[in-house]
C-alpha positions as CSV (number, residue, x, y, z in Angstrom):
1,X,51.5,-19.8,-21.8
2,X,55.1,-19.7,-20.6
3,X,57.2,-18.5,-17.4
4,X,58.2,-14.9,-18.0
5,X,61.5,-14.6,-19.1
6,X,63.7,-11.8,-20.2
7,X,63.6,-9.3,-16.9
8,X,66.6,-7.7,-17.0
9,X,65.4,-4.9,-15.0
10,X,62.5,-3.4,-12.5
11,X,61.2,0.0,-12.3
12,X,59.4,1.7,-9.6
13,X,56.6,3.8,-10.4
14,X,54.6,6.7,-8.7
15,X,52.8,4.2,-6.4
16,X,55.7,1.5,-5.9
17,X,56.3,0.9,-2.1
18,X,59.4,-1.5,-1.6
19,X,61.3,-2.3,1.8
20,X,65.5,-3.0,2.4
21,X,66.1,-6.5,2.4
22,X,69.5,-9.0,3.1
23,X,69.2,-11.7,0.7
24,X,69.7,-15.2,1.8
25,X,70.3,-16.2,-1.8
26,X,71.5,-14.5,-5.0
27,X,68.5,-12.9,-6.9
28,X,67.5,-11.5,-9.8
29,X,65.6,-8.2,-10.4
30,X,61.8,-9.3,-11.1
31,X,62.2,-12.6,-8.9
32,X,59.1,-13.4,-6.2
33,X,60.7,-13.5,-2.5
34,X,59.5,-15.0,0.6
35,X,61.1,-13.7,3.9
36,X,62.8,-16.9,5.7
37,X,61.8,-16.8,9.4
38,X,64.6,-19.0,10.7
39,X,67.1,-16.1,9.7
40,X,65.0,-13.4,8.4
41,X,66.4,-12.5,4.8
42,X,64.8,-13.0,1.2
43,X,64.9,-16.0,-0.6
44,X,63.4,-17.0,-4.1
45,X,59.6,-17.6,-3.8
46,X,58.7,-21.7,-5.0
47,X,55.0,-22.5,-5.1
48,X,56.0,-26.4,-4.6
49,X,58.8,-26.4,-2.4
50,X,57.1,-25.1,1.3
51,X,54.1,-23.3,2.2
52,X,56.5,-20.6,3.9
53,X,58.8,-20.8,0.6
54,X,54.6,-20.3,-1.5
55,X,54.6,-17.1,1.5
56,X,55.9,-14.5,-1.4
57,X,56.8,-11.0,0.3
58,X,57.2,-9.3,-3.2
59,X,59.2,-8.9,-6.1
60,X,62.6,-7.9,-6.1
61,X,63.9,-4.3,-7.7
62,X,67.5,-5.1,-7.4
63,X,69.6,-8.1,-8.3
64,X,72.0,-9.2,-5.5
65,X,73.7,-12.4,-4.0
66,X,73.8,-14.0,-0.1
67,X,73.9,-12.1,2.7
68,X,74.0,-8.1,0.5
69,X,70.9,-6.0,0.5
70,X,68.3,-5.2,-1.9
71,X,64.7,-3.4,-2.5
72,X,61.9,-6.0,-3.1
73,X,58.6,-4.2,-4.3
74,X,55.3,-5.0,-2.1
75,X,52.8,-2.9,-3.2
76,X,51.7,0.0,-5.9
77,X,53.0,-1.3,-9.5
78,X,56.6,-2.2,-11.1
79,X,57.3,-2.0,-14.5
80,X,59.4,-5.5,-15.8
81,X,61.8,-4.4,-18.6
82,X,62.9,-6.8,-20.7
83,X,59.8,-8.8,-20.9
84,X,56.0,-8.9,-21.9
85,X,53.2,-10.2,-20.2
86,X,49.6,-10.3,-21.2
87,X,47.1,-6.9,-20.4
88,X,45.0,-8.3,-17.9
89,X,46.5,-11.7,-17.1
90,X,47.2,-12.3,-13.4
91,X,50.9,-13.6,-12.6
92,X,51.4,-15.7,-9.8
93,X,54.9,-17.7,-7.8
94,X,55.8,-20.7,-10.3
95,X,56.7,-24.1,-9.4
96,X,60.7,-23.4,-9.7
97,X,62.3,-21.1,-7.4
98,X,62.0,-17.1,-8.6
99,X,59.2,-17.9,-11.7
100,X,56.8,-15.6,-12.4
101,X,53.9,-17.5,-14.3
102,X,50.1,-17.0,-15.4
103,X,47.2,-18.6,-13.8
104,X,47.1,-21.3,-17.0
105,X,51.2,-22.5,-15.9
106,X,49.4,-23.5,-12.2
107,X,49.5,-27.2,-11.3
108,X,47.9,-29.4,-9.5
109,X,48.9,-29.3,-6.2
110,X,51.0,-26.0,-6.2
111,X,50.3,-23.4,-3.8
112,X,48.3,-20.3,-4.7
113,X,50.3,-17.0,-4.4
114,X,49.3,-13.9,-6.4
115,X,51.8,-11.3,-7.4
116,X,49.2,-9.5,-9.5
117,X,47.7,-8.3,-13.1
118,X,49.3,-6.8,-16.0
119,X,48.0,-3.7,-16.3
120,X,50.1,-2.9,-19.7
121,X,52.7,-5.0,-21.5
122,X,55.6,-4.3,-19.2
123,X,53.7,-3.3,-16.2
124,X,52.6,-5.3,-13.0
125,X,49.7,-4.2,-10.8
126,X,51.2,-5.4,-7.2
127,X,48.4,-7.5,-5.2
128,X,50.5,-10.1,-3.4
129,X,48.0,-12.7,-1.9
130,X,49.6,-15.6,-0.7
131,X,46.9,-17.9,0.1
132,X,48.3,-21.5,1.1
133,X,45.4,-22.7,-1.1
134,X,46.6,-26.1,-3.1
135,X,45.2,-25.6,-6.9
136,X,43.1,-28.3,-8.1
């Protein structure tokens, strides 16, 4: 299995709750975020690079760059156009900064944080869970 590749956009759905965000970075719809606490805006989510960079907040709806605003999703279900993921697979932070990847793409070593299961092709099931577990 691969990284997924291709968003070029998010939707919200019925159940999609999202907050207002300033980015501390500049990322692109469909990218995990953590929420920096040293001063408090989005950056991408690494599974590798912290435990408080693993901390993913969410994925984010809107592209933008360092220091605008922009809606990252944190519950209900997003729909990721422009890629496809497998029904029923669970996607979780990858080992490079913004990655989305499926449990099978974990490492040894890289900190467990669930985004959450494809419930169709293009559509994402929110259940963000970031554990601080190291995979074996």
């Amino acid at each position: 299995m691969a990284a997924l590749t291709g968003i070029t956009a998010v939707r919200p759905t019925a159940d999609t709750k999202s907050t207002r965000y300033k980015y501390g970075a500049t990322i692109a719809a469909g990218q995990p975020v953590y929420l920096d606490a040293t001063d408090n805006k989005v950056k991408l989510s690494d599974n590798n690079l912290s435990s408080a960079a693993a901390t993913v907040k969410g994925v984010s709806m809107t592209p933008g760059v360092a220091d605008g605003y922009g809606y990252v999703a944190t519950a209900g279900s997003v729909i990721l156009v422009g890629t496809t993921m497998l029904v029923g697979e669970t996607y979780y932070v990858g080992a490079t900064a913004g990655e989305v990847v499926p449990d099978a793409d974990l490492a040894t070593g890289n900190r467990i944080s669930r985004l959450g299961t494809a419930a169709t092709a293009t559509q994402l099931d929110l259940s963000i869970e970031a554990t601080d577990i190291l995979h074996a």
